[in-house]
py3Dmol code that shows the C-alpha trace and the ligand (Angstrom):
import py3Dmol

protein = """\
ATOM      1  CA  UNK A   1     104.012 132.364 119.747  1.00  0.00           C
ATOM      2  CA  UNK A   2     100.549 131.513 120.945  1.00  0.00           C
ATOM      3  CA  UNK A   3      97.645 130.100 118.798  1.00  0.00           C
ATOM      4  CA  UNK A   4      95.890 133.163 119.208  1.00  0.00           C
ATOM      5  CA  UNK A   5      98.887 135.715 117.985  1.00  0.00           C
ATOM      6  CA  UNK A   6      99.577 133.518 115.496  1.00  0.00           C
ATOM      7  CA  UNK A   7      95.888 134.001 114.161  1.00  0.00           C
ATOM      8  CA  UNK A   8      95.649 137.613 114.720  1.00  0.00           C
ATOM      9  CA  UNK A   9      99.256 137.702 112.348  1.00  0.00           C
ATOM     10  CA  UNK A  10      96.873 136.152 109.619  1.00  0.00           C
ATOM     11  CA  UNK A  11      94.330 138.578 110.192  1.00  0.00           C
ATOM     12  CA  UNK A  12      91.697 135.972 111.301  1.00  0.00           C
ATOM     13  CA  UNK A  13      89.462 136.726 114.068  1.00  0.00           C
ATOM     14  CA  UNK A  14      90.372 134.398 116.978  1.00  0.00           C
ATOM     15  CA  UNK A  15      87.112 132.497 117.334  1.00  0.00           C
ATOM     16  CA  UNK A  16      87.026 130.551 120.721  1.00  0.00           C
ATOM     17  CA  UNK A  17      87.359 126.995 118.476  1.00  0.00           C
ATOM     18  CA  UNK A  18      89.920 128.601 115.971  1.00  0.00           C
ATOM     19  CA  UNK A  19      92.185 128.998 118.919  1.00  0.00           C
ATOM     20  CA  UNK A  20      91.385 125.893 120.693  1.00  0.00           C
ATOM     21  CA  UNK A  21      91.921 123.968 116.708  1.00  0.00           C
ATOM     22  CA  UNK A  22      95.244 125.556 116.447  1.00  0.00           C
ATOM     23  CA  UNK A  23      96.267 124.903 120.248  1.00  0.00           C
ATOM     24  CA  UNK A  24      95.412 121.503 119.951  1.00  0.00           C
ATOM     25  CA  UNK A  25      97.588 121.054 116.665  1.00  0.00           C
ATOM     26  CA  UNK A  26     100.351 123.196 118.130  1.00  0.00           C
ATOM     27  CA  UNK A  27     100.796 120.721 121.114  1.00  0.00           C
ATOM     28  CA  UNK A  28     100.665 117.569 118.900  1.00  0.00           C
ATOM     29  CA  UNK A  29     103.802 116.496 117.458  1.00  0.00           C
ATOM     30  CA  UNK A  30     101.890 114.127 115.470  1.00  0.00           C
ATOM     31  CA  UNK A  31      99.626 115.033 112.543  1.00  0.00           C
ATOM     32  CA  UNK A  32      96.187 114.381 113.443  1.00  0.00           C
ATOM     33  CA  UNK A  33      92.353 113.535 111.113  1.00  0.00           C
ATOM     34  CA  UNK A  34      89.735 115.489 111.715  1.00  0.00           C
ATOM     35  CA  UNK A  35      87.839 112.630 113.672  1.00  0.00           C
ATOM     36  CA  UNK A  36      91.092 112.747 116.082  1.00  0.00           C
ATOM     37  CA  UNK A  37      90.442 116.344 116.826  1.00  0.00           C
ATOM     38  CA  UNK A  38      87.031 116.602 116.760  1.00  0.00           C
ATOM     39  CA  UNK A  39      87.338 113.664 119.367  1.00  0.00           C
ATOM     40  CA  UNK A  40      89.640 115.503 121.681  1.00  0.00           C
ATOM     41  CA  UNK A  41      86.985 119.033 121.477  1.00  0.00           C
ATOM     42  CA  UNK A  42      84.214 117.636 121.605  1.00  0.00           C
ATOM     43  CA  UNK A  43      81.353 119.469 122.331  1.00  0.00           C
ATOM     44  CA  UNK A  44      83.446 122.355 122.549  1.00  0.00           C
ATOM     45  CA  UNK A  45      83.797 122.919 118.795  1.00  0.00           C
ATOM     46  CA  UNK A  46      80.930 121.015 116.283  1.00  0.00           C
ATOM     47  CA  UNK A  47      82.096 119.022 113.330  1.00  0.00           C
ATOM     48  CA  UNK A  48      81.241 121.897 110.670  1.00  0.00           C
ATOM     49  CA  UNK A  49      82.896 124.328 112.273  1.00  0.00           C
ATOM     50  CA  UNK A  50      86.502 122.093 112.929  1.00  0.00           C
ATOM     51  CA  UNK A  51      85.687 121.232 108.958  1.00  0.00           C
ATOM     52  CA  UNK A  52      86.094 125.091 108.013  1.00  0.00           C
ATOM     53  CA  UNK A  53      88.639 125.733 110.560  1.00  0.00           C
ATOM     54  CA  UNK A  54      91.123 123.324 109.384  1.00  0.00           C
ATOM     55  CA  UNK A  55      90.435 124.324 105.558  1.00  0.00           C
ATOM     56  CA  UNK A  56      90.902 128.235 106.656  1.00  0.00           C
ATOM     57  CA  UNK A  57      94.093 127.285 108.445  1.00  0.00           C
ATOM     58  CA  UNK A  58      95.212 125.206 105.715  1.00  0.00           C
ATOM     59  CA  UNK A  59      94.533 127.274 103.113  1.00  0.00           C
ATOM     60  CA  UNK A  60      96.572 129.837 105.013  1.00  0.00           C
ATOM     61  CA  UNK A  61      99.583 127.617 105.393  1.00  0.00           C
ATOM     62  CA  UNK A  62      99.519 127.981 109.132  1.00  0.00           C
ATOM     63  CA  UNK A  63      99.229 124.257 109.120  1.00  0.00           C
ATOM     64  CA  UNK A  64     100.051 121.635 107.232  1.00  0.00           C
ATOM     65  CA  UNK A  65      97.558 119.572 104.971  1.00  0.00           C
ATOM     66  CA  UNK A  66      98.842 115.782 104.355  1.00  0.00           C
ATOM     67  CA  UNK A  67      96.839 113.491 102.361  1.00  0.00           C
ATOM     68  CA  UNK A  68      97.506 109.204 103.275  1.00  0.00           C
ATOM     69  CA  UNK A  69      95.503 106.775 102.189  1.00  0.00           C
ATOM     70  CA  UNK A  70      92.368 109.760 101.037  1.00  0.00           C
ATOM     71  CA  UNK A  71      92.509 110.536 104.917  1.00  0.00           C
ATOM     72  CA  UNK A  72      93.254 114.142 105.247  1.00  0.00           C
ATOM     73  CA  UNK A  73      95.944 114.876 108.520  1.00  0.00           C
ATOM     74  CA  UNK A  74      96.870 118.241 109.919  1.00  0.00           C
ATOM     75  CA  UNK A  75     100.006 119.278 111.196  1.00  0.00           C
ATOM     76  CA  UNK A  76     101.257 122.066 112.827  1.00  0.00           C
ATOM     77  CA  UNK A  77     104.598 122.494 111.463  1.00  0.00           C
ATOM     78  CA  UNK A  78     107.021 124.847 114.037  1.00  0.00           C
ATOM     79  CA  UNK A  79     109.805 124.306 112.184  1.00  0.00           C
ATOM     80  CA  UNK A  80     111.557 127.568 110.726  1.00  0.00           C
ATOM     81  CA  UNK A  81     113.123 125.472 107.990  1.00  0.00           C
ATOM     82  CA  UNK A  82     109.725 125.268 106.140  1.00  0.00           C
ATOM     83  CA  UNK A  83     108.771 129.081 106.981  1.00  0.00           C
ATOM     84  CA  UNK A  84     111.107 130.113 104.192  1.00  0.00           C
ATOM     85  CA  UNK A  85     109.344 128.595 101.348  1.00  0.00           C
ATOM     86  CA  UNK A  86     112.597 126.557 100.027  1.00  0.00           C
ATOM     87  CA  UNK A  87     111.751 123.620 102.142  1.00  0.00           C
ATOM     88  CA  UNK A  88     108.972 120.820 102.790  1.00  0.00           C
ATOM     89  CA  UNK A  89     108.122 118.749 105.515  1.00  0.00           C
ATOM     90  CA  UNK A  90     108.815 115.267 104.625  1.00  0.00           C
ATOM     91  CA  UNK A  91     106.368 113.079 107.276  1.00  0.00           C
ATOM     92  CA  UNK A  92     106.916 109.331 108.299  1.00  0.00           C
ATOM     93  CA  UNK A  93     103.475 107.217 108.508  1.00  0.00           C
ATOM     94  CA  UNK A  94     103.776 103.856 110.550  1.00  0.00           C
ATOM     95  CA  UNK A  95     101.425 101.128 109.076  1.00  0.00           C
ATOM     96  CA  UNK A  96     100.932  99.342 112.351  1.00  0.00           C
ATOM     97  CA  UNK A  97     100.202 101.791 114.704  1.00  0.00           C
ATOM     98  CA  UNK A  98      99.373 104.714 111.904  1.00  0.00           C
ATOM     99  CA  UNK A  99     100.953 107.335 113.784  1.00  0.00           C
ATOM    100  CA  UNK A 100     101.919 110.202 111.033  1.00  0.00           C
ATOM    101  CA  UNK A 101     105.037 112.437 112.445  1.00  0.00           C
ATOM    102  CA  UNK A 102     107.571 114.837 111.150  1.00  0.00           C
ATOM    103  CA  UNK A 103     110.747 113.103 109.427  1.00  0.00           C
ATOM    104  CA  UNK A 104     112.685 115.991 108.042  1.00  0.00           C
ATOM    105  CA  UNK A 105     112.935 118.683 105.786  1.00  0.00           C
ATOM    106  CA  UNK A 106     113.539 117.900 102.003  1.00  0.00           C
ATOM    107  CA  UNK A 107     114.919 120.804  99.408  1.00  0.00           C
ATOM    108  CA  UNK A 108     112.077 122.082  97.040  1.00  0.00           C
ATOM    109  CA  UNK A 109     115.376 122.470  95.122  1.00  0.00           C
ATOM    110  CA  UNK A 110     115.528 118.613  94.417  1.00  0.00           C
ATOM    111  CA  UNK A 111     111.695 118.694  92.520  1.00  0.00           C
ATOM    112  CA  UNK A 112     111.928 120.646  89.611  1.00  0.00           C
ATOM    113  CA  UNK A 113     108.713 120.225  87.405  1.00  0.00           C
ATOM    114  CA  UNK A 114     108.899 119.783  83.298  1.00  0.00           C
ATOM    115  CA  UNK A 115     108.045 123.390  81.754  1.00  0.00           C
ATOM    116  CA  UNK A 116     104.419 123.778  81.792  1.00  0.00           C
ATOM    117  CA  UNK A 117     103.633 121.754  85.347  1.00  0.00           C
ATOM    118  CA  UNK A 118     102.230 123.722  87.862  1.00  0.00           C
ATOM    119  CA  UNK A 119     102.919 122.202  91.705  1.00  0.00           C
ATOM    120  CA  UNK A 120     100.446 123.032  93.865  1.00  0.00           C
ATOM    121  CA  UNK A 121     101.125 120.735  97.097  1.00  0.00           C
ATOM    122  CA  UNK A 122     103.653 118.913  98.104  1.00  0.00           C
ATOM    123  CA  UNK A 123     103.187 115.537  99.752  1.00  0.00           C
ATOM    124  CA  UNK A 124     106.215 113.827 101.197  1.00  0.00           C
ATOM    125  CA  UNK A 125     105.508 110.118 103.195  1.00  0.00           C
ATOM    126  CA  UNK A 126     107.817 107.756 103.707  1.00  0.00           C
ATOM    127  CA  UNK A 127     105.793 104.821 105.366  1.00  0.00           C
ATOM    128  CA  UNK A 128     107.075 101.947 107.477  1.00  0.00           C
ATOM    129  CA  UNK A 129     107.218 100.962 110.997  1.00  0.00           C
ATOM    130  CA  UNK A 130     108.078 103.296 113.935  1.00  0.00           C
ATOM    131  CA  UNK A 131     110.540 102.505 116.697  1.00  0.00           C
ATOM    132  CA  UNK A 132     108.550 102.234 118.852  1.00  0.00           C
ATOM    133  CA  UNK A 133     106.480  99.118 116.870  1.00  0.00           C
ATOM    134  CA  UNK A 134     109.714  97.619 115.691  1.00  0.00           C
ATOM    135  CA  UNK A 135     110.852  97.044 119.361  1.00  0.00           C
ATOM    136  CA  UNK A 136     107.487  95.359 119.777  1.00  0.00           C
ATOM    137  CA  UNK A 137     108.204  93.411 116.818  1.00  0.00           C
ATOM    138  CA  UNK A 138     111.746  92.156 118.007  1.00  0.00           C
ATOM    139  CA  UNK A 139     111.138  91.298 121.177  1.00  0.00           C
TER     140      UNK A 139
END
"""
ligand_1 = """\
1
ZN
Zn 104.168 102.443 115.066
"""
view = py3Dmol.view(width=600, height=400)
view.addModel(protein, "pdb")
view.setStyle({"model": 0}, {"cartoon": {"style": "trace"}})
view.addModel(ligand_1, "xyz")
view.setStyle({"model": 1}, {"stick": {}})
view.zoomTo()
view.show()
């Protein structure tokens, strides 16, 4: 599925920098900050407008919001695991290099709340060092 179908199955109008957001996230198997994006589109799409885009799309569930560290990442999560609502992304942040990447899925089976909490996000990070960094490390 393409950025723009996917946008048109949420009934949002595919805006040049919606599509070009989404793509971007899409082809990223890494989660990515705002200043990463707006970065790689710049002057394509302005600041304010990658700000609402990302809350739209987030909002939406068509991506993935991950908080670290009071950094806000997006993800674009392909996975068809999580489309069913019974799973969550659980994502692996390396502290050297501060990559932020898909680790698995985890049962929302295995977090049941105490009667009267209300979950609204999940927020799964395992942090450590990547392979690639350990290697470095080792040798
Ligand atoms: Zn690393």
């Amino acid at each position: 599925m393409t950025a723009a179908d996917i946008l048109k199955n949420y009934n949002l109008n595919k805006t040049h920098c919606r599509v070009l957001v989404l793509e971007h996230l899409m082809k990223n198997r890494r989660a990515l900050s705002q200043a990463e994006i707006e970065k790689s589109l710049r002057p394509l799409c302005n600041r304010s407008t990658i700000y609402r885009i990302l809350n739209i799309l987030s909002e939406k569930n068509i991506i993935q919001l991950i908080v670290i560290d009071e950094v806000n990442k997006y993800f674009y999560d392909d996975n068809p695991m999580s489309d069913k609502g019974l799973y969550e992304t659980v994502y692996f942040q390396c502290v050297k290099c501060n990559q932020v990447i898909p680790a698995g899925q985890m049962s929302k089976k295995a977090f049941q709340l105490s009667e009267g909490f209300m979950n609204l996000r999940y927020n799964f990070v395992i942090q450590g060092i990547c392979n690639k960094c350990n290697q470095e490390y080792y040798n």
